[in-house]
TIBAFI-897385 format. One record per residue: x, y, z of N, C-alpha, C in turn. Coordinates in steps of 0.1 Angstrom, whole numbers, padded with zeros to 4 digits, always signed. Each point is the difference from the previous one (the first is absolute). Layout:
N
XYZXYZXYZ...
! end
This chain:
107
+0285-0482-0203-0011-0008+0005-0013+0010+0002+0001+0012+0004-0013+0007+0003-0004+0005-0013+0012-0001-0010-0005+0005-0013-0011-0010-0006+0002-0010+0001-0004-0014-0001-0018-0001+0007+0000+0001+0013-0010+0003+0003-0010+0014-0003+0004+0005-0005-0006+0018-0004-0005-0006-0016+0009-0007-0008-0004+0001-0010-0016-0014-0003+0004-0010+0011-0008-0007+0001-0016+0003+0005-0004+0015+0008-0005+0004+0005-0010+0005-0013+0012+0011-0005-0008+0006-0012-0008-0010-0012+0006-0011-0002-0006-0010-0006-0009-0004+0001-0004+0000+0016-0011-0003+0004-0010+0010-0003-0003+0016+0006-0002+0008-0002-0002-0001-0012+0004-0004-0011-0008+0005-0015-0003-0013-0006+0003-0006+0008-0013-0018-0008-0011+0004+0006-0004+0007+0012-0014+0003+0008-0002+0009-0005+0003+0012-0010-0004+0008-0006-0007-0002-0011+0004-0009-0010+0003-0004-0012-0013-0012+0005-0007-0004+0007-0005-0012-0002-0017+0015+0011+0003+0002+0005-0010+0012+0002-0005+0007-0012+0011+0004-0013-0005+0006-0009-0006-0008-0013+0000-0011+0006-0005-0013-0007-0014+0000+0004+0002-0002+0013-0014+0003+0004-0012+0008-0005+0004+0010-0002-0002+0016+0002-0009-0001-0018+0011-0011-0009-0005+0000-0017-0008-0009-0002+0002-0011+0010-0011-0011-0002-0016+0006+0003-0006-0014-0011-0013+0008+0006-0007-0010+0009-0004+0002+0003-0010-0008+0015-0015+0000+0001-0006-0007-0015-0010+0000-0001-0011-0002+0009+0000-0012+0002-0008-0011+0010+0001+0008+0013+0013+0007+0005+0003+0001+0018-0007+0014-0003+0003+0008-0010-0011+0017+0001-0017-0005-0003-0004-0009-0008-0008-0006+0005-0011+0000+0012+0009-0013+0007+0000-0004+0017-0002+0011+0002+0007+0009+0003+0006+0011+0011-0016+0014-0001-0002-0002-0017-0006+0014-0003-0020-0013+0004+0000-0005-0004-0013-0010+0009+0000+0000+0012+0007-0005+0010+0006+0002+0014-0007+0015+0006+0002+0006-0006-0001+0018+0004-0012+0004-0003-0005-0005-0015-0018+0001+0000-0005-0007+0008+0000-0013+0003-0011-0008+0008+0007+0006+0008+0006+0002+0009+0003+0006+0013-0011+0015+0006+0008+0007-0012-0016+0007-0003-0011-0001-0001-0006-0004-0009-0013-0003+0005-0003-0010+0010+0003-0004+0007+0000-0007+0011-0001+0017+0010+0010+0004+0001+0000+0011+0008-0015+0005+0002-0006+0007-0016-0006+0006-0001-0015-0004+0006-0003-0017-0006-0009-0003+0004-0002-0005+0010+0013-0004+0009-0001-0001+0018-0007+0011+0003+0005+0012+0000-0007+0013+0001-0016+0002+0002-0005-0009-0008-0013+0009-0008-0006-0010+0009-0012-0004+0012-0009-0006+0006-0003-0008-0007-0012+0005-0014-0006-0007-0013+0011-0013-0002+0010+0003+0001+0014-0010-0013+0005-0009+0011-0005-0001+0009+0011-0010+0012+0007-0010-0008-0010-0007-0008-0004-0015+0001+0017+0003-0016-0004+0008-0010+0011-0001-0012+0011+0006+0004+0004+0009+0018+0010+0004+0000+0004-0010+0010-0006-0010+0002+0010-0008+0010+0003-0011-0013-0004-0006-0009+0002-0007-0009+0015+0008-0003-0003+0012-0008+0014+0003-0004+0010+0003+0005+0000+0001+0016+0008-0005+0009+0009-0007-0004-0009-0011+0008+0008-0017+0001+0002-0001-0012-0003+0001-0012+0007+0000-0014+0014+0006-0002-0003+0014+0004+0014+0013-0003+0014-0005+0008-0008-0001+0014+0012-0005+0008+0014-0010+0000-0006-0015-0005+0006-0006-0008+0007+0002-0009-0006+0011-0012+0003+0001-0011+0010+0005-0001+0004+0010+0011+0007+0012-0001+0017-0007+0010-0006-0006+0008+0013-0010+0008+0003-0010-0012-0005-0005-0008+0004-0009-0013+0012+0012-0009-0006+0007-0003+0005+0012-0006+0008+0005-0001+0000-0001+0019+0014+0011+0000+0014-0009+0002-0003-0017+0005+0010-0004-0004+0008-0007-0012-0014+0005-0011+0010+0001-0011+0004+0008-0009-0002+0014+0005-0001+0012+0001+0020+0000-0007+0003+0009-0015+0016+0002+0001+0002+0018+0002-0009+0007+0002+0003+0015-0004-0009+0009+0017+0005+0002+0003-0003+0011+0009-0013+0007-0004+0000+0004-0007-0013+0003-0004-0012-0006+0002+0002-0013-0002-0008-0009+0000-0002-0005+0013+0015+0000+0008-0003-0006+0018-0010+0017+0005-0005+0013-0007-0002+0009+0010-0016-0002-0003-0003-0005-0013-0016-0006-0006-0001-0010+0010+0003-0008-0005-0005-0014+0014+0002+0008+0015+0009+0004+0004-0001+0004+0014-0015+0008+0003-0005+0008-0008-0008+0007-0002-0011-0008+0001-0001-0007-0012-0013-0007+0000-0001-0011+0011+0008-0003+0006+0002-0013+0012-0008+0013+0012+0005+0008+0004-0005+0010+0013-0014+0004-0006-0003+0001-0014-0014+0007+0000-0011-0017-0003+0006-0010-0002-0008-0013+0002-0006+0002+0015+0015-0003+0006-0002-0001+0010-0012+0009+0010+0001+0007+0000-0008+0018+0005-0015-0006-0006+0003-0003-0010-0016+0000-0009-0003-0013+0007+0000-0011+0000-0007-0010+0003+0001+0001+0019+0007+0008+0008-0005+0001+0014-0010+0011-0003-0002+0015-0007-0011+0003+0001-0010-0008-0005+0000-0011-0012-0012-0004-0003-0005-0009+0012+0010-0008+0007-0005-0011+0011-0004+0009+0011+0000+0010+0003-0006+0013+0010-0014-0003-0007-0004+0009-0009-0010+0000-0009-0011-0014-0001+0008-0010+0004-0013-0012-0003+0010-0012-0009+0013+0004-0003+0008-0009-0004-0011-0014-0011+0001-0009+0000-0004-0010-0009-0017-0001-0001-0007+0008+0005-0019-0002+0005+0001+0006-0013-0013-0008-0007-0003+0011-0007-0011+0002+0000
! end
């Protein structure tokens, strides 16, 4: 019986391997995409929260990024791609509270 359960273990163990390295060959156009958009607008959101001049286009790309990047990351299949959206979601975010500091929506 414990043979039974050991061998059923490892089975498991290598269908999760075997479907990881599936993963791993697929390609994931559309989600690197998302993920790599997500991380620029996030960015420049950042950047132009920053800048006094830019309130008004870094609060825009804010509330654009933010969304974009929570859309993203749940459908996000590669790790790589959950560390872009994570990224671009915290530097949305950051960016459109500096731009709403700065004067947020006035233009």
């Amino acid at each position: 019986m414990p043979e039974q359960v050991a061998g059923d273990e490892s089975a498991r163990v290598g269908r999760r391997a075997q479907a990881q390295a599936r993963a791993r060959d697929e390609r994931h156009g559309r989600e690197d995409a998302m993920a790599v958009t997500a991380l620029v607008v996030g960015l420049t959101a950042l950047v132009l929260g920053f800048l006094p001049a830019t309130h008004f286009f870094g609060a825009v790309a804010g509330v654009v990024g933010l969304p974009l990047a929570l859309y993203s990351q749940m459908m996000s299949a590669t790790t790589n791609e959950r560390w872009m959206n994570v990224i671009g979601m915290v530097a949305s975010f950051v960016g459109a509270a500096f731009a709403l500091r700065h004067g947020g929506f006035t233009i």
